[in-house]
C-alpha positions in Angstrom: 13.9 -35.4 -130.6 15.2 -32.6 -128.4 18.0 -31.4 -129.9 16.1 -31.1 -133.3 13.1 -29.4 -131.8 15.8 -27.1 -130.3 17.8 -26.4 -133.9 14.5 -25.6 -135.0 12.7 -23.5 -132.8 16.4 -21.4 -132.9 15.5 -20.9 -136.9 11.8 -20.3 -136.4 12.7 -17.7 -133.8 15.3 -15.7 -135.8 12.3 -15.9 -138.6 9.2 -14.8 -136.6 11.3 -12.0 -134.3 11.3 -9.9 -137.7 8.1 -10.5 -138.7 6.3 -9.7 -134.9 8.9 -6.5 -135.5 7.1 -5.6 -138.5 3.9 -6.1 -137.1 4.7 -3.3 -134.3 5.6 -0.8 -137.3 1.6 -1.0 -137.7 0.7 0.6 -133.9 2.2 4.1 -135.0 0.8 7.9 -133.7 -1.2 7.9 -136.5 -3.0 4.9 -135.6 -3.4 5.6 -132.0 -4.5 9.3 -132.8 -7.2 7.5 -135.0 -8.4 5.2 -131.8 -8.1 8.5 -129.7 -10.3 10.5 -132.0 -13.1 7.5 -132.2 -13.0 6.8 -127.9 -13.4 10.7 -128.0 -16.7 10.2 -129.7 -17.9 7.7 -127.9 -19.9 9.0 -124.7 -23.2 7.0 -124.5 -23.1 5.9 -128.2 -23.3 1.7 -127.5 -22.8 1.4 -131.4 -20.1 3.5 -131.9 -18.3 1.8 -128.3 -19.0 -1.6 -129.3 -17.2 -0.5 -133.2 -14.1 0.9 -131.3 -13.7 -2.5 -129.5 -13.9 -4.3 -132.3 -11.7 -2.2 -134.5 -8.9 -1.9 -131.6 -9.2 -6.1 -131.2 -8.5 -6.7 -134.7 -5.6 -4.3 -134.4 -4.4 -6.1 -131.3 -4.9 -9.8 -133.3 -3.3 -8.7 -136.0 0.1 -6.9 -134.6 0.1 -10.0 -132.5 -0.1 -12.5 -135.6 3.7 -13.4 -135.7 3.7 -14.1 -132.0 0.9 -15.8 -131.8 2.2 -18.3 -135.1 5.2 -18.9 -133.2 3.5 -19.8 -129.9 1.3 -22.3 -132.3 4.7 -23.4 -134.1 5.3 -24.8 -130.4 2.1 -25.9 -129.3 2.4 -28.3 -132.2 5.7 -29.4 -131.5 5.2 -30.0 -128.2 1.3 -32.3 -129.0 3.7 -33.8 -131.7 6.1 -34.7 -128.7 3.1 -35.8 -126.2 1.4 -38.4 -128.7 4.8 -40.0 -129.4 5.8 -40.6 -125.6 5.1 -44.1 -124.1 6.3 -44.4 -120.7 8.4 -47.0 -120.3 6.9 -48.4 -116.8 3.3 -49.4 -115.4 3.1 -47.6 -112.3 0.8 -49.7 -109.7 -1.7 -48.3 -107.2 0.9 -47.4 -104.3 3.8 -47.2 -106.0 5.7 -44.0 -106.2 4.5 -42.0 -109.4 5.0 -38.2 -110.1 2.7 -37.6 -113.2 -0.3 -37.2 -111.5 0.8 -34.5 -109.1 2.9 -33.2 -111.6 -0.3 -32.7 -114.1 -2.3 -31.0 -110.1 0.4 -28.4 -110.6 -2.3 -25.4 -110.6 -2.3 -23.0 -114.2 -2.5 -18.9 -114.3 -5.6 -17.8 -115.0 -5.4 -16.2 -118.2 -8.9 -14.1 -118.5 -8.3 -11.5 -116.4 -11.8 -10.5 -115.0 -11.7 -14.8 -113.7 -8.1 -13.8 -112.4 -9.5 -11.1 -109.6 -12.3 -13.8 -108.7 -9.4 -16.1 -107.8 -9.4 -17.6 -104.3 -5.2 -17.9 -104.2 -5.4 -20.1 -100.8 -7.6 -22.3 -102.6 -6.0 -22.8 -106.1 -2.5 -22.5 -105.2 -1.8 -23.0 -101.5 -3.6 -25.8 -100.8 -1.4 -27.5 -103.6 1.6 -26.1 -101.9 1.1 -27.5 -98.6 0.5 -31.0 -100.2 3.8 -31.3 -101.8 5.4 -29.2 -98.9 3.7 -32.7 -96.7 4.9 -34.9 -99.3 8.7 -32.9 -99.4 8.4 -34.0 -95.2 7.3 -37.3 -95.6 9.9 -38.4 -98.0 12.8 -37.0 -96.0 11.5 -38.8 -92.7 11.3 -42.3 -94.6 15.1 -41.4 -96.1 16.2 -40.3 -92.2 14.7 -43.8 -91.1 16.5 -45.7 -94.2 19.4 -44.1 -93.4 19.6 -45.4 -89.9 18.9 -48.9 -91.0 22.3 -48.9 -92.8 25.8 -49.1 -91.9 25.8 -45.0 -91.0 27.5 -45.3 -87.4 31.3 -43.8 -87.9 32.8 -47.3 -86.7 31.1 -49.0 -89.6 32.1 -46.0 -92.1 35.6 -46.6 -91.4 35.5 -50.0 -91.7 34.0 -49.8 -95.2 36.0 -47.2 -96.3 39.4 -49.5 -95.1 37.9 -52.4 -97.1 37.3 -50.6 -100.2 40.6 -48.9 -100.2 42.2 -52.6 -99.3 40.7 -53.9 -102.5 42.3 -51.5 -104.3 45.8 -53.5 -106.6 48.0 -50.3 -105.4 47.1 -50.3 -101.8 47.3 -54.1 -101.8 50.7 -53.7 -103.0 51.7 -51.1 -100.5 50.5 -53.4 -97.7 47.1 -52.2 -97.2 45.3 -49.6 -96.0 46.6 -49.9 -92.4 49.9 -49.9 -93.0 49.7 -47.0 -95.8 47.5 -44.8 -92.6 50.9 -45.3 -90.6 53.6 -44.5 -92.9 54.9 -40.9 -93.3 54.1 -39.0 -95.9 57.3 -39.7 -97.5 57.2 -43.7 -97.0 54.1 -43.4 -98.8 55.1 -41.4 -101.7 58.1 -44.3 -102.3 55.7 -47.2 -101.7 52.9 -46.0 -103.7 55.3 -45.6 -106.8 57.2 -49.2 -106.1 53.7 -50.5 -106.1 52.5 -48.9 -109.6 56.0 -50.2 -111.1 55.1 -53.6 -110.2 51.7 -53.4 -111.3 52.6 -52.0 -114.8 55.3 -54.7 -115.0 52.8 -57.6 -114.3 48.9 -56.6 -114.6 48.1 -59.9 -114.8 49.5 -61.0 -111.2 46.6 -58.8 -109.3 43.6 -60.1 -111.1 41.3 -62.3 -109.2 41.8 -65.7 -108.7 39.4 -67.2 -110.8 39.7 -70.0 -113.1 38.9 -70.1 -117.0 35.1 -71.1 -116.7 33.9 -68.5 -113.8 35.5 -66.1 -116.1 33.6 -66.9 -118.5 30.5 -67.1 -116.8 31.1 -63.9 -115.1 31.9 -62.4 -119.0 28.1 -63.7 -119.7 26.7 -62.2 -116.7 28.6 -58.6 -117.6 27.7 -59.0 -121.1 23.7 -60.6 -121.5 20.8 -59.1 -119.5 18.8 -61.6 -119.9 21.0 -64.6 -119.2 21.7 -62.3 -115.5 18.1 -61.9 -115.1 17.2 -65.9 -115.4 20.2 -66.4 -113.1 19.1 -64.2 -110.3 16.0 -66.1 -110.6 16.7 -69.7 -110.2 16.9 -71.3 -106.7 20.0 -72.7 -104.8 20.1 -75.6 -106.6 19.8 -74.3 -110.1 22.7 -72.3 -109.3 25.0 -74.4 -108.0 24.1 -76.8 -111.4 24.8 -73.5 -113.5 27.8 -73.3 -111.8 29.2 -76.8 -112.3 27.9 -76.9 -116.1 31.1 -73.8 -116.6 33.5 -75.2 -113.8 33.6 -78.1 -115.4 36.5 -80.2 -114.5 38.4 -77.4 -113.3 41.2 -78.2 -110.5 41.1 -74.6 -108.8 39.2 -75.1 -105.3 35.7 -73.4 -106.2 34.5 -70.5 -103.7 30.6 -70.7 -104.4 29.9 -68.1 -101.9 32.1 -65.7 -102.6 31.1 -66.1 -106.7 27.6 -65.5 -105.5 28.6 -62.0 -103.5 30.8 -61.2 -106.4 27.8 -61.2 -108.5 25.6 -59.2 -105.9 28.3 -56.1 -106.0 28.1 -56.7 -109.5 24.5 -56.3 -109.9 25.0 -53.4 -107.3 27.4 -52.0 -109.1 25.5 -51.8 -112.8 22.0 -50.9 -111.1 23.8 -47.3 -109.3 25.5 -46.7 -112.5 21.8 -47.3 -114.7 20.3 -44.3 -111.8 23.1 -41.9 -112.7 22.9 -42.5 -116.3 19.3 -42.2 -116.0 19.3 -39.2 -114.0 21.9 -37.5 -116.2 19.8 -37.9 -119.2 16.9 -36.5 -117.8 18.3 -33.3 -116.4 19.7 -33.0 -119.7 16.2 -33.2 -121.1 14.5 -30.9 -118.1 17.6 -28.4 -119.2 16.3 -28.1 -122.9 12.9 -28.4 -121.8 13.5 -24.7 -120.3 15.5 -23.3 -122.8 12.6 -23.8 -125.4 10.6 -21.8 -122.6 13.0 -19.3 -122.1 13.1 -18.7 -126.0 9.5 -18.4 -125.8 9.5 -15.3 -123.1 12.6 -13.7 -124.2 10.3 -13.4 -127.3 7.0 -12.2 -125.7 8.9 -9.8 -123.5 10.5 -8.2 -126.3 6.8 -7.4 -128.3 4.4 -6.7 -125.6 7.1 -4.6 -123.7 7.5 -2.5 -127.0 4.0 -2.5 -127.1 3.6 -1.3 -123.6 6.5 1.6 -124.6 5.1 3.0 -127.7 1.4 3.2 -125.7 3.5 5.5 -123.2 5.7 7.5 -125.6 2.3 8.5 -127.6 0.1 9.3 -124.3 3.1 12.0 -123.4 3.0 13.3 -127.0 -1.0 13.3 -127.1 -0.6 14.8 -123.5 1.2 17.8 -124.7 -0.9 18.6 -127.5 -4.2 18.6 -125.5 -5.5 22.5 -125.3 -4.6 24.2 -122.1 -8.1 25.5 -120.8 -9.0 29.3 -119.0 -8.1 27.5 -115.9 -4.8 25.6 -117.2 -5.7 22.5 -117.1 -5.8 20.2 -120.0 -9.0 19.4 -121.9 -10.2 15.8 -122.6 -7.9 14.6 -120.1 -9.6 12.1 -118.6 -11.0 10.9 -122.4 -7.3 10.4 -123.1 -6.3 8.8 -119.9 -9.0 5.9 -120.5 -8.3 5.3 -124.2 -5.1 4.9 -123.6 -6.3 2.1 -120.5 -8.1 0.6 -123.2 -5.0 -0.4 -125.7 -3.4 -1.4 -122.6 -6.1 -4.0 -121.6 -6.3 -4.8 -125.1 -2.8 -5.9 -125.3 -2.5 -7.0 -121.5 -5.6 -9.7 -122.4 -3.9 -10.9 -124.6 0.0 -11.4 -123.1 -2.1 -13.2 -120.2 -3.0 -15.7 -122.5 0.8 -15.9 -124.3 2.1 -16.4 -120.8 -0.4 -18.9 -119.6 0.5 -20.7 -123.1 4.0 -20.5 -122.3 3.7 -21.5 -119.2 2.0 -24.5 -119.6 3.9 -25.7 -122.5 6.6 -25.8 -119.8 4.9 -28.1 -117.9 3.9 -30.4 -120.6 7.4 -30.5 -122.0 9.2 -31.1 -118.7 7.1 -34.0 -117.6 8.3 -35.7 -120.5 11.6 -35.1 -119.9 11.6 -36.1 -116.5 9.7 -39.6 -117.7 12.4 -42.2 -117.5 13.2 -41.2 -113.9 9.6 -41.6 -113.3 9.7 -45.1 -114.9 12.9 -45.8 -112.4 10.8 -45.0 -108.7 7.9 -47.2 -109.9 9.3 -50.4 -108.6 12.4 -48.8 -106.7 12.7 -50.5 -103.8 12.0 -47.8 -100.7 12.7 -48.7 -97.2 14.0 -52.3 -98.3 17.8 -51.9 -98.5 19.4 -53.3 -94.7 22.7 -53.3 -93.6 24.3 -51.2 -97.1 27.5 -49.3 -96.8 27.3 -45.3 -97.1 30.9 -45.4 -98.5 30.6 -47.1 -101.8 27.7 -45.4 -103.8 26.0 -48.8 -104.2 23.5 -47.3 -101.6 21.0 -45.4 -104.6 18.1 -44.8 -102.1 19.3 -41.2 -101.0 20.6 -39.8 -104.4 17.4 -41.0 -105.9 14.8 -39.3 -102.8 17.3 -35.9 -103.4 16.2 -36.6 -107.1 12.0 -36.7 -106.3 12.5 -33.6 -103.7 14.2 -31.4 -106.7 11.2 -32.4 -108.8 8.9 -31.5 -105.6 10.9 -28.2 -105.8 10.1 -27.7 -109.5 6.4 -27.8 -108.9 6.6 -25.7 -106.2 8.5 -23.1 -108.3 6.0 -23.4 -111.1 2.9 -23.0 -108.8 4.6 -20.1 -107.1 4.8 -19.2 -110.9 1.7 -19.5 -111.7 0.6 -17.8 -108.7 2.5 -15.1 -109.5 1.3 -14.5 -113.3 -2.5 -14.6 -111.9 -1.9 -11.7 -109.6 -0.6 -9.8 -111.8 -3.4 -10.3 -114.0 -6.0 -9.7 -111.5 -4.0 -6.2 -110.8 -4.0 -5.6 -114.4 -8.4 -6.6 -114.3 -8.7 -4.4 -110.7 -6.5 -1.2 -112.2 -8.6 -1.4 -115.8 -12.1 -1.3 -113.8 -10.7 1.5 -111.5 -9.9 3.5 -114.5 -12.9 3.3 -116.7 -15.5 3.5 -113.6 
């Protein structure tokens, strides 16, 4: 779904970029001369002010048609994209889900005489400090996680010497204490000895295990299902499971160590599922932004033009005002507010094309960040005891890092969002200043 949506928006850009580049051809010195000459006429005439607005906003709507189709191209893509989406996890009350905070994430305020009303503390710090509280409260329950583990440096280097001891070359090279004392030549030699032997007899440093736990284990590896109903059963059922593949086998069976082998397994699968899951989705978040990016690369190029051509004809019109008997320039101040009025026109208009853009950002990246969400509903917070730091079986820390960078995203996009509704209330507070 992404990557077509990405192909075409890249062809639908190419497309609209020349049209919106025609539509500027239309805002010429001609046309602003003809604005000019009407605002010139105005004075008290409501009529004849109220027929200037009107003619200078269909201007503005129509030089801005091929933006303003290409920002609806995406709007549609992106409700297309919304309907379709079925998370893939109930969350239930107190469990951990970002979606609703993600959707508090406070908006620009696109009409700019609502923008200078805005109370920023209000709108957009009162969200910061909540996530800024929940940033602190998840990074004290990971501290005290953490120190329920096996995190003391005794413990880490016991772990690390038993991973490393399970290892066929190590084991071959007579483990990890004797490879820590040999020089760094001796352990050069034995470490090739030990691959020779290895390669010349894989077989001879596979578990012991007979023909039917392989098999079973093979099932395990292989059906979800079957793994799920096993991890269910009680004592009893699994030691029956057990016997029904053992069979009549003559190799001594080690139920206990079966049952931890399947625990690391299970340990094993679930850490890689959070990295595949996580890898997915900042591949998604990753597109998400460059569909935005497209978006404002676009919308700087036309109203930035726009905002260029107003200024390159207010020099021109500048110079050709008459010089009065005292050498100053007449109509002045008539030509200083028209051209205040084609730049609110346009400037009304780019708050709403950012506000647009800006919230189909928001839309699209909660989507893309969905499956993760899915994955902290049940995650098991605080429950882990006892779990080695060494082996990347313990998920809980990469998966809080994961929640505090989308904490950080919604601060960025509030600080964002912040940052576009100043800008318009300078833009409302610099147009009243002007035309007072």
């Amino acid at each position: 779904m992404y990557k077509s949506i990405k192909l075409s928006v890249a062809f639908i850009f190419l497309a609209f970029f020349s049209a919106i580049a025609q539509d500027k051809k239309e805002f010429d010195d001609a046309v602003m001369n003809g604005l000019f000459e009407k605002f010139t006429k105005l004075q008290a005439d409501l009529k004849a002010k109220k027929q200037y607005e009107a003619d200078l906003e269909e201007l503005v709507d129509r030089m801005c048609a091929g933006l303003q189709q290409w920002i609806n191209q995406k709007k549609r893509e992106q409700e297309s994209i919304a309907r379709n989406y079925k998370p893939g996890y109930n969350h239930k009350p107190g469990e951990m889900n970002l979606f609703p905070i993600w959707e508090e994430i406070p908006a620009p305020v696109p009409v700019l005489p609502e923008a200078k009303q805005t109370n920023f503390d209000l709108k957009y710090g009162s969200y910061l400090d909540k996530i800024t509280l929940f940033k602190k409260q998840l990074s004290d329950q990971v501290q005290r996680s953490l120190g329920e583990q096996r995190s003391d440096q005794q413990s880490i280097i016991e772990d690390a010497r038993s991973i490393a001891n399970q290892n066929s070359i190590v084991q071959q090279m007579g483990g990890a204490d004797a490879v820590m004392n040999m020089s760094e030549a001796e352990r050069k030699k034995a470490a090739q000895r030990a691959v020779a032997q290895t390669m010349s007899n894989p077989g001879s440093f596979a578990p012991n295990q007979d023909a039917g736990m392989k098999v079973m284990m093979q099932r395990m590896m292989n059906d979800p299902r079957y793994r799920e109903a096993y991890n269910k059963m009680s004592d009893a059922e699994k030691q029956a499971e057990l016997k029904k593949y053992m069979g009549n086998a003559q190799t001594e069976r080690n139920d206990a160590a079966f049952e931890q082998m399947l625990k690391d397994r299970n340990s094993t699968s679930n850490a890689i599922h959070i990295d595949q899951v996580l890898g997915k989705c900042l591949q998604q978040m990753q597109e998400a932004a460059k569909l935005y990016s497209d978006g404002t690369r676009l919308a700087n190029d036309f109203y930035s033009g726009v905002y260029k051509d107003i200024e390159n004809w207010y020099k021109r019109a500048y110079d050709a005002l008459p010089l009065s008997t005292t050498r100053e320039k007449m109509g002045l101040a008539a030509l200083i507010k028209c051209r205040q009025t084609m730049l609110y026109a346009f400037q009304q208009k780019e708050a709403v094309t950012r506000t647009i853009l800006w919230g189909l950002s928001k839309a699209n990246t909660k989507i893309a960040f969905g499956e993760f969400n899915d994955l902290i509903g049940n995650y098991p917070w605080g429950k882990t005891k006892k779990a080695s730091l060494v082996d990347a079986k313990y998920t809980e820390s990469k998966c809080a890092q994961a929640v505090t960078s989308l904490y950080d995203e919604m601060i960025r996009m509030t600080n964002e969002s912040e940052r576009l509704t100043r800008i318009h209330k300078g833009q409302q507070e610099q147009f009243e200043l002007i035309m007072k």
